[in-house]
C-alpha positions in Angstrom: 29.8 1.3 -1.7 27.3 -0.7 -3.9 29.4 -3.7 -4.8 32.2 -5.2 -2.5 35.3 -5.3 -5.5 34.0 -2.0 -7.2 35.2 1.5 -6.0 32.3 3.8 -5.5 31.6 6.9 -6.7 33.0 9.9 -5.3 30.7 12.2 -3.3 32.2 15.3 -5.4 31.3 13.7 -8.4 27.5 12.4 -7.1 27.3 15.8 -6.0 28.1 17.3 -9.3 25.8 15.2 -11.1 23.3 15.6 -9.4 23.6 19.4 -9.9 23.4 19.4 -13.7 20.7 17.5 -13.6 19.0 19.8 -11.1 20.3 22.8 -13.3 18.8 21.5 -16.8 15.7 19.7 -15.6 13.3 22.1 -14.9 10.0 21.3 -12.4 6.8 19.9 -14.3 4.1 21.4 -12.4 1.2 20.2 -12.6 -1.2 22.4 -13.2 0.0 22.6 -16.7 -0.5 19.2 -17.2 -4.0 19.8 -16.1 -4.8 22.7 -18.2 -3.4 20.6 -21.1 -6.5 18.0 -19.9 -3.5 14.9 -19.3 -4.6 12.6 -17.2 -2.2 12.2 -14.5 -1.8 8.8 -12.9 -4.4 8.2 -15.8 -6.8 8.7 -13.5 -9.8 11.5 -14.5 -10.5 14.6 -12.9 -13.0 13.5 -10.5 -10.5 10.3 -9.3 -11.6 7.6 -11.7 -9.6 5.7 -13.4 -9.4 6.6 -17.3 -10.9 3.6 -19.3 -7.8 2.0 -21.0 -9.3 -1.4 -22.0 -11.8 -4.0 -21.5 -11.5 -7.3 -19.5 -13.2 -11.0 -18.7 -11.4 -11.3 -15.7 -13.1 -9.5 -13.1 -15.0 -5.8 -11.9 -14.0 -3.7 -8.8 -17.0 -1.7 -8.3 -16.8 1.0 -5.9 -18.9 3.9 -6.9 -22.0 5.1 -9.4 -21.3 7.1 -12.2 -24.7 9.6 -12.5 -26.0 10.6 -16.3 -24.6 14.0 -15.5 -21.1 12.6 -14.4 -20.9 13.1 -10.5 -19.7 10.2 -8.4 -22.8 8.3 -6.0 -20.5 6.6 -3.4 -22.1 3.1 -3.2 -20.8 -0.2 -0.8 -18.5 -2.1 -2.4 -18.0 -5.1 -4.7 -15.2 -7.5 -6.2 -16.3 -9.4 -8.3 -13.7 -12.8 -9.8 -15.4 -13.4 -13.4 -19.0 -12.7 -12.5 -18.9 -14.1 -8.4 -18.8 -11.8 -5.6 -15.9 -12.9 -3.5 -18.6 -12.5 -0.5 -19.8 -15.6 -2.4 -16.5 -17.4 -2.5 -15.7 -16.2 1.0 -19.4 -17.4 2.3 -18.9 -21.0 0.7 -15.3 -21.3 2.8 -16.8 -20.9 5.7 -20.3 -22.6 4.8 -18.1 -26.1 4.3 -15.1 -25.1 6.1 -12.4 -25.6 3.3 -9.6 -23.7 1.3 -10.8 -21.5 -1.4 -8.1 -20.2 -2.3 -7.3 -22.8 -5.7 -11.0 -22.5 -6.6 -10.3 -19.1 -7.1 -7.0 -19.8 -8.9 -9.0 -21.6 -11.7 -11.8 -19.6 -11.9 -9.8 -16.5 -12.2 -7.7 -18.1 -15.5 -10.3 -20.2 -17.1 -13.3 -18.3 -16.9 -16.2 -21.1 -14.6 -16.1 -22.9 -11.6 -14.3 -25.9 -11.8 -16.3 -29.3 -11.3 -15.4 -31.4 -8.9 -12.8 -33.9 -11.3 -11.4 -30.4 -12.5 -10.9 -29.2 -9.0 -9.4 -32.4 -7.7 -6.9 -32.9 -10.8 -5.7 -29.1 -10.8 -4.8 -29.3 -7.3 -2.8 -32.1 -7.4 -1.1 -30.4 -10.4 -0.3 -27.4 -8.2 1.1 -29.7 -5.3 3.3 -31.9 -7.8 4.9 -28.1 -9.2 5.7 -26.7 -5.7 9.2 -27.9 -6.1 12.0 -25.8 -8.1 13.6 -27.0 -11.0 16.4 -29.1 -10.1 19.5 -26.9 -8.8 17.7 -23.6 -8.9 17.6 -23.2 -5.0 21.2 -23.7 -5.5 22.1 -21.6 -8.1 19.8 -19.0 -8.1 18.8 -18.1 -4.1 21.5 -19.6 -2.2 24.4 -17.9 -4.1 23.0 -14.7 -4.7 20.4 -13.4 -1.2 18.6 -9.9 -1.1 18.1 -8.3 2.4 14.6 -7.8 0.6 12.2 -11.2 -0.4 10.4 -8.9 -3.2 13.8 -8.2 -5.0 14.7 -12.1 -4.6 11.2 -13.1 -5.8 11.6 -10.8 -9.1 15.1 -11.9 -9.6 13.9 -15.4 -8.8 11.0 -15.4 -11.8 13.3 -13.3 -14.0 15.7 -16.5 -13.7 12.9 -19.3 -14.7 13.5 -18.2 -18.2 16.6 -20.1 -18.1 15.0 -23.3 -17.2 12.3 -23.2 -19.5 13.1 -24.6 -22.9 10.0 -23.0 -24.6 10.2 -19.9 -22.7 9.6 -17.7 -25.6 6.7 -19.6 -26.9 3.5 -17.4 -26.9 1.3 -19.5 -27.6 -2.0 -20.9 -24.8 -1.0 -23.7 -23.9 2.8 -22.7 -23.4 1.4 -19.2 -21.3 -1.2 -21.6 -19.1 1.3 -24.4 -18.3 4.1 -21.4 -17.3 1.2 -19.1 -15.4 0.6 -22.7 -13.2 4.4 -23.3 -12.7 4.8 -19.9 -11.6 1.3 -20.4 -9.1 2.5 -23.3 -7.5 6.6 -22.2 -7.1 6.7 -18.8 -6.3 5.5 -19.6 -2.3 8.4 -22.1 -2.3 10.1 -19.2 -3.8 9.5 -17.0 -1.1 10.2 -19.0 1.4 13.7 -20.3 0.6 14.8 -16.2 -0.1 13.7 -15.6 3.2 15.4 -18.8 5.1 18.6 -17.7 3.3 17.5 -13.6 4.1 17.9 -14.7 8.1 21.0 -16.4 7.8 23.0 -14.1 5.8 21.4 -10.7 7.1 20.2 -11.3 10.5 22.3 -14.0 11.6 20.0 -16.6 12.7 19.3 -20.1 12.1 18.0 -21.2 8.4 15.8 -24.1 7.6 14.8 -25.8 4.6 11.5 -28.0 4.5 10.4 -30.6 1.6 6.7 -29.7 0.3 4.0 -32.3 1.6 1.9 -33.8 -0.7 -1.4 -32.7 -0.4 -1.6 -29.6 1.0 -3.5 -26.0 0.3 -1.1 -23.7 -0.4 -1.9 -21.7 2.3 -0.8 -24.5 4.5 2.4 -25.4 2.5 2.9 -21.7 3.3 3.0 -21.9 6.9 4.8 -25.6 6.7 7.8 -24.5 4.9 7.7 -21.2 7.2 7.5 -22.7 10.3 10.7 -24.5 12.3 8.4 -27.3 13.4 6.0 -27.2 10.6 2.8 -26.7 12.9 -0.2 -24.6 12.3 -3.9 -25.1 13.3 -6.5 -25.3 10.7 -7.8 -22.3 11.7 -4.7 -20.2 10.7 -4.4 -21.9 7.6 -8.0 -21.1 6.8 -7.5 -17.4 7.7 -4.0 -17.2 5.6 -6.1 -18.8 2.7 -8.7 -16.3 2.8 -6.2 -13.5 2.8 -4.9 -15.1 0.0 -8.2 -15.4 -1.4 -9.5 -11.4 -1.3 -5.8 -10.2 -2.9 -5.9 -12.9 -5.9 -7.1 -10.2 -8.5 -8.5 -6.4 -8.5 -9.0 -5.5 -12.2 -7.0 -4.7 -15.0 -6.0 -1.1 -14.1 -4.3 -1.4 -10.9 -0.5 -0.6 -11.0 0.8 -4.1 -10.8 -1.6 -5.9 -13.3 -1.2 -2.7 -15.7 2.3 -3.3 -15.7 1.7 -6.8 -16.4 -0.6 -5.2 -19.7 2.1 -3.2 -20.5 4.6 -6.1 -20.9 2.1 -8.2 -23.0 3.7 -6.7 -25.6 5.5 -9.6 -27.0 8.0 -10.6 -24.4 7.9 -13.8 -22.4 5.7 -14.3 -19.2 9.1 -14.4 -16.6 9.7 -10.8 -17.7 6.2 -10.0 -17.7 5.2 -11.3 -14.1 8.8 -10.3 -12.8 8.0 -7.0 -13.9 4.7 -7.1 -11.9 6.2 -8.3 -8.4 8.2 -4.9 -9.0 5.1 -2.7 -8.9 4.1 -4.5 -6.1 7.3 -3.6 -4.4 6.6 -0.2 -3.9 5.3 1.3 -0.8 2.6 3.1 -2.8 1.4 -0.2 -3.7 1.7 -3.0 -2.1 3.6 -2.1 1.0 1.0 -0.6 2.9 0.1 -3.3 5.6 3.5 -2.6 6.7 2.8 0.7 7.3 -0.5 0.0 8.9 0.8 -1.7 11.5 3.8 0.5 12.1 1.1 3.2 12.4 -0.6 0.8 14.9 2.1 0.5 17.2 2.8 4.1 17.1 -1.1 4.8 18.3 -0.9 2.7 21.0 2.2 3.9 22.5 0.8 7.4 22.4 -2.5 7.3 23.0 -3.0 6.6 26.6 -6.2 5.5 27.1 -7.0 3.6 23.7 -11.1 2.9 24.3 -11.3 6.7 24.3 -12.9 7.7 21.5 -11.9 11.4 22.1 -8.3 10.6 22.7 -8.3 8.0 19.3 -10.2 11.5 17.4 -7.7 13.4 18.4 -4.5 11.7 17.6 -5.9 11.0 14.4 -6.4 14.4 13.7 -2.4 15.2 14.5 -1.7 12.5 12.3 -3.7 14.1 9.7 -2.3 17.0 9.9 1.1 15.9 10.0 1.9 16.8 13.4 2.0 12.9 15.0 3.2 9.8 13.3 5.9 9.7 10.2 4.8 13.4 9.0 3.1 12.1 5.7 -0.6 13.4 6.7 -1.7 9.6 5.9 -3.7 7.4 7.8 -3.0 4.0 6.5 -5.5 1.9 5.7 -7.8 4.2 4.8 -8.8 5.9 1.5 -9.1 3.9 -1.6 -8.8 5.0 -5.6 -12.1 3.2 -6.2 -14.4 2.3 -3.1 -16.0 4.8 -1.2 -18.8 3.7 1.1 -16.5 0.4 1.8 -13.7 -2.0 0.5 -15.1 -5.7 0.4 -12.0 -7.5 1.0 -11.3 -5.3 4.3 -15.0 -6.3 5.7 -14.2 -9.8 5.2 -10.8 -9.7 6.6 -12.1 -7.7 9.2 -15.2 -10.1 10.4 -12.8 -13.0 10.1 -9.9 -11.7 12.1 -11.4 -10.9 15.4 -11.4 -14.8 16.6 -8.1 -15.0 16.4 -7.3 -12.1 17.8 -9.3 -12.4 21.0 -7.6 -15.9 21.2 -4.2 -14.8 20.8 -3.9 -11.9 22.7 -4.4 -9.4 19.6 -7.6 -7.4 21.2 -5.7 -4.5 22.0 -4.8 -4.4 18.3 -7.8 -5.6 16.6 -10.1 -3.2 18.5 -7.9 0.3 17.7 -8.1 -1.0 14.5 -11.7 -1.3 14.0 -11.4 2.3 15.9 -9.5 3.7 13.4 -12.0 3.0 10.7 -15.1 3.8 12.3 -13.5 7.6 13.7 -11.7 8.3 10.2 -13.4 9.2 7.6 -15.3 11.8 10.2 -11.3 13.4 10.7 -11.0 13.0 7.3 -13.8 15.2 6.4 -13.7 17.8 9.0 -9.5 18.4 7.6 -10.2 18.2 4.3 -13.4 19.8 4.0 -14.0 17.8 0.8 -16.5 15.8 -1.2 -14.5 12.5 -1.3 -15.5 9.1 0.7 -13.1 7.6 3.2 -13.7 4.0 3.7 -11.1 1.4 5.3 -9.3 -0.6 2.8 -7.5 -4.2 2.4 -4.7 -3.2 4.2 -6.0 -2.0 7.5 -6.9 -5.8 8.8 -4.4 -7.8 6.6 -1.3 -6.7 8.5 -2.6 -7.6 12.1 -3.7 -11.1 10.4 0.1 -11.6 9.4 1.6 -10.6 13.1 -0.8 -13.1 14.4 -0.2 -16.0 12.2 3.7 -15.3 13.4 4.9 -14.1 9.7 7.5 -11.6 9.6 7.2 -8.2 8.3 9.7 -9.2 5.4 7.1 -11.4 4.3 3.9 -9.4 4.1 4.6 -7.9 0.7 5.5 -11.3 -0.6 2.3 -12.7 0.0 0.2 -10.0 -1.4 2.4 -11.2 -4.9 1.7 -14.9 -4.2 -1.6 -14.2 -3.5 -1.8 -11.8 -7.3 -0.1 -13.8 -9.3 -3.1 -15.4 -10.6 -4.6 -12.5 -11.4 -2.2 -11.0 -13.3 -1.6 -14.5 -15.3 -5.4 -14.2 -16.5 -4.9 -10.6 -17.2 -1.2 -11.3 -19.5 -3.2 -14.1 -21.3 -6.2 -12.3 -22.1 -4.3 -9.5 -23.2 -2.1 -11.7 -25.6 -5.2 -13.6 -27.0 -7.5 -11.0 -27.8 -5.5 -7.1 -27.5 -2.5 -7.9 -28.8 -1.8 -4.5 -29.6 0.9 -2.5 -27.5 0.1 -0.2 -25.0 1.7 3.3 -25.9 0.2 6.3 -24.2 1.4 9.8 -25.6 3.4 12.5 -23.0 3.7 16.1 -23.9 7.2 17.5 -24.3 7.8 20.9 -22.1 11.3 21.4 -22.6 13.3 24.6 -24.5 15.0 24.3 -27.8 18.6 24.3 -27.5 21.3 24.8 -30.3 24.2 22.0 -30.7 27.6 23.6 -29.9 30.8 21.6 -30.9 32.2 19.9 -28.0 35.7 22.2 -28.1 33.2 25.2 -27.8 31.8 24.4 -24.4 
């Protein structure tokens, strides 16, 4: 039963349904769609993604394409509006500060912001942390989700209501509702997920004020936390994380979406929209299932320094005798990088601290195991020409169970973390595209002649 005061459906009649549909609805099989030269997943034949526009915001580069159109697997780059974020990530540990609403600006306006700019715009962030006034009333306590993604969609989806102007397209209106959104969706998160444990897992809920100013990677883990306490060391790592998810081109299933929505409609639906890409497993669940992968290796593998024994479960995994039966080793594998993901080599070099301090070597080592034996398994299985390289996901789960976070919240802060991407992507697309997005799809069904309903 979906709703409390609503009978549900009867199994005979699910069942039946669902047996027309199967009856009527024929399989599309793919290999048509090839020989017809569509572009599934709009990606090309060789893996690339198909070129569907042209952006300011930033380059994921992660290959070379060859005058004669093969693939030269190259190490990897993401590049925020002309920086390497080995740059951004360099100058956080150079001076030992948050980056993390440096990168915020740079990624909306285009340049790194002076020192005045910097100072003023985070203090604009901190004074916006706070809801609107009853919202945490009306729209989180009264309604929680077993799952913080839904709550955070429905959440944004609700800001419409607050907003007087919310229809308003115009820059200033987009900018001033893209830095409301930046600086309230953590708060956001946090309050679904307080209310999440009390009503679902029956524990204890607390609510704690914003303090003035803080990163948001701190006010994070302050309104997480019972007692508020974190060391600057774990703020600086969550800000980092925070810092290597905030963008990853235009063409990535969550920011496309956000495209795809520029198409008129107000910046609630377009960004609540977004959060539901992320939602999905395929997406941006996949930390989750890195570290469920994780656990499962080191309960069955018994000696986990063995190389030979890591190979070889690996392989099983691979071949979908050993772990959930998917054939995937998560973490691995990328749509664009090849040789290596950037973000995972930063995450990676910064984790291992922490993880040495906090018990997490067991972890952290298997880990690092798992990329370095991969792409070797990889290649002996699938005797093919693609590069296997560790991505984002491999090291940004680990750094989550460390920091304390719950496993609710790891998908959550991979939106927190995007939303300023996808808010430079929805404004650049309704300044200068402005034209809707509307890709063609062959039709493969069968003529059928109309009979009168009292002749069926």
């Amino acid at each position: 039963m979906y709703y409390p005061d609503v009978p549900a459906l009867d199994p005979e009649d699910i069942e039946l349904l669902c047996n027309e549909y199967i009856a009527h609805n024929k399989h599309l099989d793919p290999h048509i769609a090839d020989r017809l030269g569509v572009k599934r997943g709009l990606r090309n034949p060789d893996g690339t993604g198909v070129l569907a526009g042209i952006t300011n915001v930033s380059s994921v580069i992660g290959y070379e394409k060859l005058p004669e159109g093969t693939i030269r697997p190259i190490s990897g780059r993401l590049v925020y509006r002309g920086i390497d974020i080995d740059t951004l990530a360099a100058e956080a540990d150079k001076n030992d500060r948050f980056m993390f609403e440096e990168v915020v600006w740079l990624l909306l306006f285009g340049a790194l912001p002076t020192q005045e700019q910097y100072a003023r715009f985070c203090k604009l962030i901190d004074e916006h942390r706070e809801l609107p006034k009853g919202f945490a009333d009306d729209m989180i306590m009264n309604s929680p989700s077993p799952n913080i993604m839904n709550k955070m969609a429905r959440s944004v989806l609700s800001m419409y209501s607050y907003d007087e102007h919310a229809d308003d397209l115009s820059l200033p209106n987009i900018l001033t509702q893209s830095i409301n959104l930046i600086a309230e969706l953590p708060t956001m998160m946090v309050n679904a997920y307080q209310l999440k444990r009390r009503v679902y897992d029956h524990e204890s809920m607390y609510f704690h004020y914003p303090i003035a100013g803080q990163s948001t990677a701190e006010h994070i883990l302050s309104s997480y936390r019972a007692d508020q306490k974190f060391t600057h060391e774990e703020a600086r790592l969550l800000d980092l994380c925070l810092l290597v998810h905030a963008d990853h081109g235009g063409g990535n299933c969550s920011t496309f979406t956000t495209r795809v929505l520029s198409s008129g409609t107000d910046t609630y639906a377009a960004i609540s929209a977004a959060i539901g890409a992320l939602k999905g497993p395929k997406h941006g669940g996949a930390n989750l299932k890195v570290m469920h992968q994780l656990d499962y290796i080191l309960a069955n593998v018994e000696h986990p320094e063995d190389d030979g024994e890591v190979r070889e479960m690996l392989r099983k995994i691979i071949r979908k005798e050993a772990g959930d039966g998917s054939g995937l080793i998560y973490g691995m594998g990328h749509a664009v990088y090849t040789l290596s993901d950037p973000r995972a080599q930063i995450l990676k070099n910064h984790a291992r601290s922490l993880a040495y301090k906090k018990g997490y070597d067991e972890e952290y080592n298997m880990l690092c195991s798992i990329e370095r034996l991969a792409p070797e398994i990889f290649a002996e299985e699938k005797h093919g020409p693609k590069k296997v390289c560790a991505n984002v996901d491999l090291f940004s789960g680990l750094i989550y169970r460390m920091l304390g976070i719950s496993e609710d919240l790891y998908t959550p802060l991979f939106a927190i973390a995007r939303v300023p991407g996808w808010c430079a992507h929805r404004v650049e697309e309704v300044e200068y595209a402005n034209r809707i997005i509307r890709p063609a799809y062959k039709y493969l069904g069968e003529p059928q002649e109309y009979l009168p309903l009292e002749e069926r």
